[in-house]
BATI-753521 format. One line per 3 residues: their letters; for each residue y negated, x, z negated of C-alpha. Coordinates in steps of 0.25 Angstrom, whole numbers, plus 5000, padded with zeros to 4 digits. Layout:
<nodes>
a) Y:X:Z  ...;
</nodes>
This chain:
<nodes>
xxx) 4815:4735:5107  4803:4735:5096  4802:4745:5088;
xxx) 4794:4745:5075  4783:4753:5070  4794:4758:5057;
xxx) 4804:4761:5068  4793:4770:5075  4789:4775:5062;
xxx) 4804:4780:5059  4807:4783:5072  4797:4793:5071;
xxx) 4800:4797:5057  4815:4800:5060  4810:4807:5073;
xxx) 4802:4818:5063  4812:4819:5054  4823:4822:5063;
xxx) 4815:4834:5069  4810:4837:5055  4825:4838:5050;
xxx) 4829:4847:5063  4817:4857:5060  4820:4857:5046;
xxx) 4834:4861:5048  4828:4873:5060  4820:4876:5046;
xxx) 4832:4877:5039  4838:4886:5048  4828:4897:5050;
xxx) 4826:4898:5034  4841:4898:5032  4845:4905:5045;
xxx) 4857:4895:5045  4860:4885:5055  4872:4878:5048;
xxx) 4867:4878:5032  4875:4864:5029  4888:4857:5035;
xxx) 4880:4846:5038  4871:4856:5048  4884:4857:5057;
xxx) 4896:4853:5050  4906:4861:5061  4898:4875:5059;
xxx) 4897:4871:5044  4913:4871:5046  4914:4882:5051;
xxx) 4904:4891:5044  4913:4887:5031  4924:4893:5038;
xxx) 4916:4906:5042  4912:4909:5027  4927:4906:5023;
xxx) 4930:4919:5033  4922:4926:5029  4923:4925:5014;
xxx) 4937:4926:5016  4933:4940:5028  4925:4943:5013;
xxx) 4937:4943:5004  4946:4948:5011  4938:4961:5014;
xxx) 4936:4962:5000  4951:4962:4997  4951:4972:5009;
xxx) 4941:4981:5003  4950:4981:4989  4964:4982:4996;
xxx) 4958:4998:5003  4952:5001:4989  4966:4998:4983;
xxx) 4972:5005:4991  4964:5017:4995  4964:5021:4979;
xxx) 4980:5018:4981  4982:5028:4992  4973:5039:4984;
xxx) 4983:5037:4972  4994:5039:4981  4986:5049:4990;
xxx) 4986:5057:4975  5001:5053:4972  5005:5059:4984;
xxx) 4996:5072:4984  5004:5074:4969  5018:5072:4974;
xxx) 5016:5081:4985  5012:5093:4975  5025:5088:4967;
xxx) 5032:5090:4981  5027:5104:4982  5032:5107:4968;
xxx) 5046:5101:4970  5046:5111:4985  5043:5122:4974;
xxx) 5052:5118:4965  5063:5120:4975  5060:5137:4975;
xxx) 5072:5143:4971  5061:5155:4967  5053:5148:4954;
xxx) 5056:5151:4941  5061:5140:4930  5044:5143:4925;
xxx) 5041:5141:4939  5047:5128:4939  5041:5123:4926;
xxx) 5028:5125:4932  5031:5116:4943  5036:5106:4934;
xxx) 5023:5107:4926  5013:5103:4939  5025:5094:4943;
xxx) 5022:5087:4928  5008:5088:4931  5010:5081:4945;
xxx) 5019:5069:4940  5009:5064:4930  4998:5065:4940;
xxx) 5008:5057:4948  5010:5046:4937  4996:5046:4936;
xxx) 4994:5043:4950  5003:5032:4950  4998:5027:4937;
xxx) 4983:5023:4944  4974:5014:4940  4965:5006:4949;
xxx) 4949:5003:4949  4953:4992:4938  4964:5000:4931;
xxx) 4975:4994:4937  4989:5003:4939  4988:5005:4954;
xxx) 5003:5007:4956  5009:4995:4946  5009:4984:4955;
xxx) 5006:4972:4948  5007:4977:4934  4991:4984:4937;
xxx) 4991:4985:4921  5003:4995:4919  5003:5010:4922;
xxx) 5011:5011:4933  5021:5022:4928  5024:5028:4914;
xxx) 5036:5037:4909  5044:5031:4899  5051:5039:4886;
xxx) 5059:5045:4895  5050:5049:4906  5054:5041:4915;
xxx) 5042:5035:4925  5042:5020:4923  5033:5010:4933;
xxx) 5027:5000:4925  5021:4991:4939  5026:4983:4946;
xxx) 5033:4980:4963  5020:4973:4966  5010:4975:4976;
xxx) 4995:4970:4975  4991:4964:4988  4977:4961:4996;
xxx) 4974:4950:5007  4965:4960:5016  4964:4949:5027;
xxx) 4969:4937:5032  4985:4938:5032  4984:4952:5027;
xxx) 4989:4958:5013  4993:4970:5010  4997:4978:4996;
xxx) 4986:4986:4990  4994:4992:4980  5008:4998:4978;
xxx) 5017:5000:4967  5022:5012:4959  5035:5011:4961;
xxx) 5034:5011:4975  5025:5022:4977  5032:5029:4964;
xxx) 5044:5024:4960  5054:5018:4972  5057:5033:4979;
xxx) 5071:5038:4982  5077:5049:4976  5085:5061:4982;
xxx) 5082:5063:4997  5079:5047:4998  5093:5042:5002;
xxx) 5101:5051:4989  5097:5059:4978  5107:5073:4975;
xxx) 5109:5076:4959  5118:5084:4954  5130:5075:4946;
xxx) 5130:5076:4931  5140:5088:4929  5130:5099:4932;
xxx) 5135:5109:4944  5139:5123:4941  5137:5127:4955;
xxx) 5122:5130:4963  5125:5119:4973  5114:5113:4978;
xxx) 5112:5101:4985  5100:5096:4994  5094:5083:4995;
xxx) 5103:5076:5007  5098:5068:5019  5104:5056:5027;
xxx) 5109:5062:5041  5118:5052:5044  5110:5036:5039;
xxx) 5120:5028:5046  5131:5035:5039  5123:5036:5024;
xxx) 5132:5029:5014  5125:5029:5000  5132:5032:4989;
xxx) 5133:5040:4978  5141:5053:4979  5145:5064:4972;
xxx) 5144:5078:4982  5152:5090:4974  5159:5101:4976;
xxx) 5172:5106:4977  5185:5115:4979  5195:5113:4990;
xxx) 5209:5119:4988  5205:5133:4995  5193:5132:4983;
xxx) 5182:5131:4993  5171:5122:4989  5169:5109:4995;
xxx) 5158:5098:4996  5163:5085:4992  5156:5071:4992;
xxx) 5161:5056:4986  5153:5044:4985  5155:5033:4973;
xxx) 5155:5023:4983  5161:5031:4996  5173:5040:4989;
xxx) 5176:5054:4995  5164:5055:5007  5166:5071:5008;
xxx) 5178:5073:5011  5182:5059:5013  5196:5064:5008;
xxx) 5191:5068:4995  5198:5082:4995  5191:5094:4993;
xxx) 5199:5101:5005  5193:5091:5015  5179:5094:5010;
xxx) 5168:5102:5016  5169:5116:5010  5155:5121:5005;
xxx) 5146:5130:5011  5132:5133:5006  5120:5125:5013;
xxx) 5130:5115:5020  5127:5099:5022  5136:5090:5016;
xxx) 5137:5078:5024  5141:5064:5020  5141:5048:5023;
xxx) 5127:5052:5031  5122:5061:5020  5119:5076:5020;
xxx) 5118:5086:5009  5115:5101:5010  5125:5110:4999;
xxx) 5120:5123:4994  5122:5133:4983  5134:5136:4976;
xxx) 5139:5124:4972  5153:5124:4963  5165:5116:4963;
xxx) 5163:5103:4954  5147:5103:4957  5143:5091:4962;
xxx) 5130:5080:4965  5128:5067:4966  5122:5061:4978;
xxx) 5115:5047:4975  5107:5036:4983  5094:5038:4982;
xxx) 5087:5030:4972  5072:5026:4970  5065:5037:4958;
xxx) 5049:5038:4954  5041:5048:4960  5040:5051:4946;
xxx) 5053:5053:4942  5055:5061:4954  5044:5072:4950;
xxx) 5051:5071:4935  5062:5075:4941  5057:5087:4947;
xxx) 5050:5091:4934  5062:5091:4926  5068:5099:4939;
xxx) 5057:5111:4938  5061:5112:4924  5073:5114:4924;
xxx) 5079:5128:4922  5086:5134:4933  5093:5146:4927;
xxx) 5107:5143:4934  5112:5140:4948  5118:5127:4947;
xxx) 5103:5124:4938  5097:5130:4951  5107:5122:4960;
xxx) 5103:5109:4952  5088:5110:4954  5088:5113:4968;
xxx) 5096:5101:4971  5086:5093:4962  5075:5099:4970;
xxx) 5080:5096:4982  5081:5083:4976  5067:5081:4970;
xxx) 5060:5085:4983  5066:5075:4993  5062:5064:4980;
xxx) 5047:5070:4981  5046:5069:4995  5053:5053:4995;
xxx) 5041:5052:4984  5033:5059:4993  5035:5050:5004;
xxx) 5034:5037:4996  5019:5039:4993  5017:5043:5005;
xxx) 5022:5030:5013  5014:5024:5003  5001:5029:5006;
xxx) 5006:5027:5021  5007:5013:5015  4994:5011:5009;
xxx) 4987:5017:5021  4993:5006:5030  4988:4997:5021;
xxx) 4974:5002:5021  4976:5003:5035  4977:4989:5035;
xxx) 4965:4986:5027  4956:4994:5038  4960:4983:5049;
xxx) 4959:4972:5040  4946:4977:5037  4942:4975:5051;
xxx) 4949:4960:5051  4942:4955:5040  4928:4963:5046;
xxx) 4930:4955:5058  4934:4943:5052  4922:4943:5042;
xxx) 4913:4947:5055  4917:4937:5066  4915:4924:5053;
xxx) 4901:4930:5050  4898:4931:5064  4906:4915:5065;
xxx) 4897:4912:5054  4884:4917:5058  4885:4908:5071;
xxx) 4889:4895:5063  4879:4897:5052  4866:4906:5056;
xxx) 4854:4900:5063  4849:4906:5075  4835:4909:5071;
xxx) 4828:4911:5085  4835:4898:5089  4833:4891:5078;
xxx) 4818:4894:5077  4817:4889:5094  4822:4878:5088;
xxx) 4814:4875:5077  4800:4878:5084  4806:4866:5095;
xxx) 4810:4856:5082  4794:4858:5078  4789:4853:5091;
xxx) 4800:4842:5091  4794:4839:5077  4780:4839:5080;
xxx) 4783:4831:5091  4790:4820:5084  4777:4820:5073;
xxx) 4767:4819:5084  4773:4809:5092  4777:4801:5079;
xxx) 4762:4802:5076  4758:4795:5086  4770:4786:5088;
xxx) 4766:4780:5075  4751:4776:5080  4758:4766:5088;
xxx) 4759:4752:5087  4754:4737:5093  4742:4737:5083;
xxx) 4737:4751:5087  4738:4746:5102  4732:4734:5101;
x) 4720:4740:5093;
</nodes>
């Protein structure tokens, strides 16, 4: 095989230029402390550093969103915090209220801090965020949440919609929650039926308490109407018919078959009891009702109007006990309500605590991917670089003295 003096030449130059290239790109890699700085470096680690700054962009966003939904909701749960703390002052006031000792002027000035109280609670539920958003409007984050009509009744102006956050990877959960849920959808009564009296006043001092279920399997909801009346011997008994059931107590309809009253007894029916006290007369009655949903705000009017009334005569004294017995079981459903949802709005910050961690340890484990695909090691590289000098030098000085060869020089 003959090689020619240009072949040697660019041989040799190829030679250089190779080890040349590989020192330049050791260079490269101290002065940019990267290993990988182009696909065409390593196309599979180029790949798959792609994929690792994907990650952990997407690690990045969604700990932002994270960081967002717990500010959300921390101010929502002070808000609620504050509406509870209010609504259990009203509680004491309504426990107060029920002293058979206060005076009608004692009674107005509890209805005055009650006042008080309910606007500090419409205030409350009216809140505006950071951005002067309604917090409790749902997606209608422009219009006051509650406002009283002519008539004074509480209206919600929002909306059944709760804004949502992705806080990791298959994970989104509410960071808000609407007013009439929290404010408006509680039960009346005792939570199962409300007690009123029907709208012929009493002329007796009969007074009914709030009623419980003791018998569920056996609860038939209905309306019905509890009265009392006078058997042939004129004994007074306690009667009970449903719209929809007919005569329940007795079943016969006949005031002879009826339990005959005695102060402080239970009247029990279809899975239902109700304590009778007083001194009720014959023709008094009450309406027993399903339970249906009324505003916290409606409920505390409720008990206002209650406080003022006068209660200069038995049957006026009858009617506002029954009402209070009435208006504390609707305080302590209210009560409740915002209760489980704080409970609510602390699982869900809960939540955000351990997707806190997920998305810490996602975003840790890509950097740490990341690092390995991408970053040079500088004590290695530099080894290596120190060895590709003397490759380089070696290939100039044996180029050097490559190129002084030929036949002429020989035969000189």
């Amino acid at each position: 095989m003959r090689i020619s003096s240009n072949q040697i030449y660019q041989r040799g130059l190829n030679s250089m230029l190779t080890q040349q290239a590989k020192t330049l790109n050791l260079q490269q890699q101290i002065s940019s402390q990267k290993k990988v700085s182009t696909a065409a470096d390593d196309p599979i680690a180029a790949a798959r550093i792609d994929l690792m700054k994907q990650r952990i962009a997407n690690s990045e966003r969604l700990q932002q969103n994270k960081d967002t939904a717990q500010s959300t909701l921390s101010f929502e749960e002070n808000i609620v915090s504050n509406s509870v703390s209010v609504l259990q002052r009203i509680r004491e006031i309504q426990v107060a209220a029920g002293n058979s000792a206060l005076s009608d002027s004692d009674r107005k000035s509890l209805a005055t801090e009650a006042r008080v109280l309910l606007d500090e609670l419409q205030g409350l539920a009216n809140t505006q965020d950071s951005n002067g958003y309604y917090l409790f409007s749902g997606s209608k984050t422009a219009s006051p949440s509650f406002t009283r009509d002519s008539a004074g009744q509480y209206i919600y102006n929002g909306d059944d919609t709760q804004r949502s956050q992705t806080i990791t990877n298959g994970l989104t959960i509410p960071v808000s929650d609407t007013g009439s849920d929290l404010f408006m959808r509680i039960p009346n009564g005792n939570g199962h039926f409300s007690i009123s009296p029907t709208a012929v006043p009493n002329t007796g001092s009969g007074v009914l308490t709030s009623g419980s279920i003791v018998n569920q399997a056996a609860y038939v909801e209905d309306t019905y109407t509890l009265q009392f009346a006078l058997n042939t011997q004129n004994q007074l008994v306690v009667m009970v018919s449903g719209a929809a059931s007919g005569n329940v107590l007795p079943l016969t309809g006949l005031p002879d078959d009826a339990p005959v009253y005695q102060n402080g007894m239970g009247v029990t029916f279809n899975g239902m009891q109700i304590t009778a006290s007083g001194d009720p007369q014959a023709g008094d009655a009450f309406t027993i009702a399903p339970a249906t949903n009324q505003s916290i705000f409606a409920t505390v009017t409720a008990m206002i109007n209650n406080l003022n009334s006068p209660s200069t005569s038995s049957p006026d004294r009858a009617r506002i006990t029954t009402e209070n017995n009435q208006l504390l079981g609707e305080v302590d459903n209210a009560l409740s309500n915002l209760l489980n949802g704080q409970a609510e709005i602390g699982a869900r910050m809960n939540q955000i605590t351990i997707a806190e961690q997920i998305n810490g340890d996602s975003l840790e484990n890509s950097q740490d991917t990341l690092s390995k695909l991408q970053d040079a090691d500088l004590s290695a590289v530099i080894v290596q670089l120190n060895l590709q000098m003397i490759y380089l030098q070696a290939a100039q000085q044996s180029f050097t003295k490559i190129q002084g060869l030929s036949a002429f020089n020989f035969m000189r």
